[in-house]
Backbone as JSON, one array per atom type, in Angstrom:
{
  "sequence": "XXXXXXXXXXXXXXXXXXXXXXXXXXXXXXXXXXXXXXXXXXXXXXXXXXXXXXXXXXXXXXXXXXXXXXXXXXXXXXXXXXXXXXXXXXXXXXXXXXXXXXXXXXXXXXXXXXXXXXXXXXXXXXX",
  "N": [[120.91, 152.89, 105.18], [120.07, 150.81, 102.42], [120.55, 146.91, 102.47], [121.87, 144.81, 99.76], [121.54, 142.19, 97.84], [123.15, 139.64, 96.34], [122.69, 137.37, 94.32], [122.23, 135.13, 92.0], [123.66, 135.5, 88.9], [124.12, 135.59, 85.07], [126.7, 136.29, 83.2], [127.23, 136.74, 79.52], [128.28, 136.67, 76.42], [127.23, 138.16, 73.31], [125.14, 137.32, 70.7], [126.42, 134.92, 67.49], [125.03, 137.21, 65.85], [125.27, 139.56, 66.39], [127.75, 140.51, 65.67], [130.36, 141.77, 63.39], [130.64, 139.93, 60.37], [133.43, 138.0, 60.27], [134.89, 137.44, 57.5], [133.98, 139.43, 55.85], [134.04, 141.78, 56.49], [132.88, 144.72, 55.86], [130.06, 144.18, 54.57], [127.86, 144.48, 56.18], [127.27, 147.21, 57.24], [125.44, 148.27, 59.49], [125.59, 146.01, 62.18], [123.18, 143.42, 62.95], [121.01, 144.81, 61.74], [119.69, 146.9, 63.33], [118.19, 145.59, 65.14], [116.05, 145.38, 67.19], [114.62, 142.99, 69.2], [116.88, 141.68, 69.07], [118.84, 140.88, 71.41], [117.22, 140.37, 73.7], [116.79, 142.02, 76.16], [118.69, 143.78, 76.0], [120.48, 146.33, 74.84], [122.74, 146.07, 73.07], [124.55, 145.83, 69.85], [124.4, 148.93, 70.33], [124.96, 152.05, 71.77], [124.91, 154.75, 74.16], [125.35, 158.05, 73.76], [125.91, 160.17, 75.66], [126.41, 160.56, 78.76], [124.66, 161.37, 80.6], [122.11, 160.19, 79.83], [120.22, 156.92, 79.08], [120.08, 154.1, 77.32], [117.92, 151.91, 76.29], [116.03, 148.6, 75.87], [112.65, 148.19, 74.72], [109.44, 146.2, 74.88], [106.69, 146.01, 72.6], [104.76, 144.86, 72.38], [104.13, 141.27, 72.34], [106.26, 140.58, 69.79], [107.35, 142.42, 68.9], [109.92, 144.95, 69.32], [111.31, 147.89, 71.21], [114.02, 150.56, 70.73], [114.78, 152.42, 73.45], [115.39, 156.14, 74.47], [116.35, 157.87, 77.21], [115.99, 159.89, 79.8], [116.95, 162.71, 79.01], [116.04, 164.78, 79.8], [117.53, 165.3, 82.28], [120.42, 165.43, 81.29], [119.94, 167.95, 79.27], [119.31, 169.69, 81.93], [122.19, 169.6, 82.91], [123.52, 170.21, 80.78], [124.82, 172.72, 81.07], [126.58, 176.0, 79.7], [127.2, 174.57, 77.64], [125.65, 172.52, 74.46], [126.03, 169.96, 73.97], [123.64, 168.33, 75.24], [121.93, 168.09, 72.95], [122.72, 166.48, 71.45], [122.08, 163.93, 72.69], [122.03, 160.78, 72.06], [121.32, 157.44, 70.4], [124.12, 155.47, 69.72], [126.41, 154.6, 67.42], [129.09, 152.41, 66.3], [130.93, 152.44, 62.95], [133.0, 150.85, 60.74], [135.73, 152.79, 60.24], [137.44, 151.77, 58.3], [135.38, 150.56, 56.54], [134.1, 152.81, 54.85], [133.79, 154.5, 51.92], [135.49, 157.17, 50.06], [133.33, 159.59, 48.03], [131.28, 158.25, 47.84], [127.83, 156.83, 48.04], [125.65, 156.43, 50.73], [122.47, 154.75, 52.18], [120.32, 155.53, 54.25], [117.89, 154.15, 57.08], [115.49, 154.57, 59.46], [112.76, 154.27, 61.76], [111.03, 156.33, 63.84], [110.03, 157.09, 66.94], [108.57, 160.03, 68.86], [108.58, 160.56, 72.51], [107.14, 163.43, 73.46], [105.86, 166.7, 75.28], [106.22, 168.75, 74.22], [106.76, 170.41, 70.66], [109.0, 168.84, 68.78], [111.71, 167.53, 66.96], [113.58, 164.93, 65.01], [117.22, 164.65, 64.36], [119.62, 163.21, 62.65], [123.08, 162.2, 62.59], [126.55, 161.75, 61.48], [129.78, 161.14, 61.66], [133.06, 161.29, 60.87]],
  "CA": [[120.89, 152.36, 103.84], [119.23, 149.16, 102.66], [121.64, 145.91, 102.06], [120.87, 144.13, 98.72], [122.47, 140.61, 98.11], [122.61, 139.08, 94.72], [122.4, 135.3, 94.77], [123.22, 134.61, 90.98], [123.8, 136.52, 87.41], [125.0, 135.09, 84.29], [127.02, 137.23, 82.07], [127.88, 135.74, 78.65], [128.7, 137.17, 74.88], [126.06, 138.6, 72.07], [124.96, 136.06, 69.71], [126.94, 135.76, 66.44], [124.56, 137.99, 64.68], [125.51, 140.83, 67.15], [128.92, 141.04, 65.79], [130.23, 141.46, 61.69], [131.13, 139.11, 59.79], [134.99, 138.27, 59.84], [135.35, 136.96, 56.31], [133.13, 140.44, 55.52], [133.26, 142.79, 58.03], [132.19, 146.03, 55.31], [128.89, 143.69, 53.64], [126.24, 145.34, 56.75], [128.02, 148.35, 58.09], [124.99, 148.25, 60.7], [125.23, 144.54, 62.69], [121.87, 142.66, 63.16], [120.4, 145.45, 61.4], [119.38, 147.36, 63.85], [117.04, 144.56, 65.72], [115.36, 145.71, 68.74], [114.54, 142.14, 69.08], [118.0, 140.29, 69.02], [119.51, 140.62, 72.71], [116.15, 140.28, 74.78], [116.47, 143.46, 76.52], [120.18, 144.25, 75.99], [120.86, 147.08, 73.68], [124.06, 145.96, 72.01], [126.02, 146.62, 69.86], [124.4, 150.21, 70.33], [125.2, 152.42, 73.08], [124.49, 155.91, 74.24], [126.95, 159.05, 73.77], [126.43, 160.84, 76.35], [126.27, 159.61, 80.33], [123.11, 161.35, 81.55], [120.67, 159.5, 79.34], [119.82, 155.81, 79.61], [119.38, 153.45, 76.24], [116.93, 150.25, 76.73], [115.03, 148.5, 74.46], [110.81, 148.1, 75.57], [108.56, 145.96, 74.32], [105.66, 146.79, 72.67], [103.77, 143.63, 72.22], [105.08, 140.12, 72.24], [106.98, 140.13, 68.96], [108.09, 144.05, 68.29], [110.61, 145.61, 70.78], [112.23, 149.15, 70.18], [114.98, 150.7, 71.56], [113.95, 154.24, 73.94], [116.45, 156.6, 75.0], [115.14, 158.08, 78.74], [117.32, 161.12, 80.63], [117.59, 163.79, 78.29], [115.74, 166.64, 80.31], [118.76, 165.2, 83.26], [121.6, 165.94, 79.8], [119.45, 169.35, 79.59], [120.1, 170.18, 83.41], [123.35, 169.39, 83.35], [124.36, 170.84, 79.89], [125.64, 174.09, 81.94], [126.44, 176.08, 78.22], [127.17, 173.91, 75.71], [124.97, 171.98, 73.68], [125.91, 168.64, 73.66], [122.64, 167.53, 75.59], [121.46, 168.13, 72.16], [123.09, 165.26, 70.68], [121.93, 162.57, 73.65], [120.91, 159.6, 71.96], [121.69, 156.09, 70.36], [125.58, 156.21, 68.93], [127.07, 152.74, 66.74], [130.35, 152.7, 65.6], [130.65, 152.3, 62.36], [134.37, 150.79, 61.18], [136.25, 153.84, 58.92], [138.11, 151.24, 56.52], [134.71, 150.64, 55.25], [133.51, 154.11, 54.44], [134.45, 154.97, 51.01], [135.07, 158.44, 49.72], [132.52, 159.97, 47.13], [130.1, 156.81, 48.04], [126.23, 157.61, 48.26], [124.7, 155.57, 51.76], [121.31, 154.85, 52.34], [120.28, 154.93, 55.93], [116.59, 154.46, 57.34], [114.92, 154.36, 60.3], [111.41, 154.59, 62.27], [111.46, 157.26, 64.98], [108.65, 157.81, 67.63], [108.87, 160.62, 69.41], [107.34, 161.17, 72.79], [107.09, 164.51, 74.14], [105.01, 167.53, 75.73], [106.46, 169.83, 72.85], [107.1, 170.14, 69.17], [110.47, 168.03, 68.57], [112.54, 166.43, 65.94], [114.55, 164.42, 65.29], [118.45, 164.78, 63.41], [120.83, 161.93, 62.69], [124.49, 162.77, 62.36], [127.12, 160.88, 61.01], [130.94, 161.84, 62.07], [134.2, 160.66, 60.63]],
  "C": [[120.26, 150.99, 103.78], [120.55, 148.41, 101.62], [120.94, 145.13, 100.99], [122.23, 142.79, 98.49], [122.34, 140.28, 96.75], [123.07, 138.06, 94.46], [123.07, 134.93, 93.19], [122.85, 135.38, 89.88], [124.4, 135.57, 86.44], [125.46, 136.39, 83.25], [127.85, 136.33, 80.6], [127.68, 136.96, 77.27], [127.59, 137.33, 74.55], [126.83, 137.47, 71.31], [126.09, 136.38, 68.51], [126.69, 136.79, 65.64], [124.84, 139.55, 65.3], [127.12, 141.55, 66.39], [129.41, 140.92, 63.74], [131.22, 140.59, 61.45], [132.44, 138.88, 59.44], [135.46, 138.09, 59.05], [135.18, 138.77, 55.53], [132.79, 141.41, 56.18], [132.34, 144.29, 57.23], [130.65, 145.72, 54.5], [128.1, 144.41, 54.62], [127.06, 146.0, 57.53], [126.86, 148.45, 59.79], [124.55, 146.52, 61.05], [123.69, 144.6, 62.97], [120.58, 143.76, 62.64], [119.82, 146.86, 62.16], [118.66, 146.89, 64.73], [116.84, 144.68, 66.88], [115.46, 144.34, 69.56], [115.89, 140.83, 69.14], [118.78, 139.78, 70.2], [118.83, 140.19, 73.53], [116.18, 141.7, 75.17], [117.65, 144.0, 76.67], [120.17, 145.0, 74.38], [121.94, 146.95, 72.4], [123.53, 145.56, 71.03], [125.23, 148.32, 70.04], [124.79, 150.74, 71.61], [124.65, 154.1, 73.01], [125.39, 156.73, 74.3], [126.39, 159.98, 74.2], [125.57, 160.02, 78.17], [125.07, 159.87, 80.78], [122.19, 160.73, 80.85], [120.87, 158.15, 79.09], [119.29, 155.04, 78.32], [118.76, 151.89, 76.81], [116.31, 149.62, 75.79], [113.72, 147.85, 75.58], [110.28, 147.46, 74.51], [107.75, 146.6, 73.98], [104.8, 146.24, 73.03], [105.31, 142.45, 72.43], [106.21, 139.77, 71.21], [107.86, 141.78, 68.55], [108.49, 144.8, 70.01], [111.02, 146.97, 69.71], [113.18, 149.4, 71.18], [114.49, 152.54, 71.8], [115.51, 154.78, 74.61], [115.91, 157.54, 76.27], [116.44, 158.76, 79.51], [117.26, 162.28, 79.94], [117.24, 164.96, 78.81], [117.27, 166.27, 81.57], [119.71, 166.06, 82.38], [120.66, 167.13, 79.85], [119.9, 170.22, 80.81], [121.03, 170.48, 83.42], [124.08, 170.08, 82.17], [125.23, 171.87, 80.23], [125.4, 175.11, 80.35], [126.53, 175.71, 77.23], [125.57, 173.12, 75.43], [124.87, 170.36, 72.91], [124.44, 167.28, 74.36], [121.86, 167.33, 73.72], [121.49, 166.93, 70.72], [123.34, 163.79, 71.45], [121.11, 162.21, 72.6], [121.49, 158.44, 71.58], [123.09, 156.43, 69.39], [125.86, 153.89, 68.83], [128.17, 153.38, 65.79], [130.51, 151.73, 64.47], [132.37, 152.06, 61.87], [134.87, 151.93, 59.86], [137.05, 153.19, 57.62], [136.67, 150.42, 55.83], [134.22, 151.66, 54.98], [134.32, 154.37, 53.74], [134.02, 156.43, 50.87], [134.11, 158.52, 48.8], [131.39, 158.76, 47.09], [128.93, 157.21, 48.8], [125.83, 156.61, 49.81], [123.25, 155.74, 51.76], [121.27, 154.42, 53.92], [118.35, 155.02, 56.07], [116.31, 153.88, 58.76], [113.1, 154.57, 61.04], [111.81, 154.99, 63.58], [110.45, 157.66, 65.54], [109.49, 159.1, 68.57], [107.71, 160.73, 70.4], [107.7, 162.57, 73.5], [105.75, 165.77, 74.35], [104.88, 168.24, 74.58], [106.64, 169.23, 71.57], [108.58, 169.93, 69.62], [110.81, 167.78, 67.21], [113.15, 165.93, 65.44], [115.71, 164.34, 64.05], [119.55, 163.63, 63.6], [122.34, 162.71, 62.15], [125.71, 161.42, 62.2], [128.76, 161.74, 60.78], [131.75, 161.03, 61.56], [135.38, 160.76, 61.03]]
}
């Protein structure tokens, strides 16, 4: 095996804009908007729901980052029969005492897709 050493790390908190507002926590149900751009290359607050696939965020250029999700033929492999590889990708918890009943949302996003095949892509929203 090869020995790896690690000399120094800092680990410290997401900015305030990472986290909602405690006077206001239901005014932006999604923190920092969604901002590729706000951690450096740390995904939070998003995360990934399910283990075999891998969220990151990639530059593109100097000023526009995105966030890629990278594993999913692994989550394919490994599905055995179910079908939850089918729902690897970016997951944000969203808090349930602000989600009103009979209340319209607007959600939007920009979604590249890369792949060999025809794809596309479904957002889901669980309570």
């Amino acid at each position: 095996g090869i020995d790896m050493e690690l000399l120094e790390f800092t680990l410290r908190y997401p900015p305030k804009e990472a986290y909602p507002d405690p006077n206001n926590v239901c005014e932006d149900l999604v923190q920092s908007n969604g901002d590729a751009e706000l951690l450096g290359m740390s995904p939070y607050p998003f995360r990934t729901n399910n283990q075999e696939v891998h969220l990151s965020v990639v530059p593109e250029d100097e000023t526009n980052h995105y966030f890629e999700i990278s594993g999913r033929e692994f989550a394919v492999l490994n599905a055995g029969k179910g079908n939850a590889w089918r729902s690897a990708g970016i997951t944000f918890t969203v808090s349930k005492s602000c989600l009103k009943t009979h209340t319209k949302y607007a959600f939007t996003a920009d979604v590249r897709m890369h792949s060999l095949r025809a794809v596309s892509s479904e957002w889901k929203i669980w309570g």
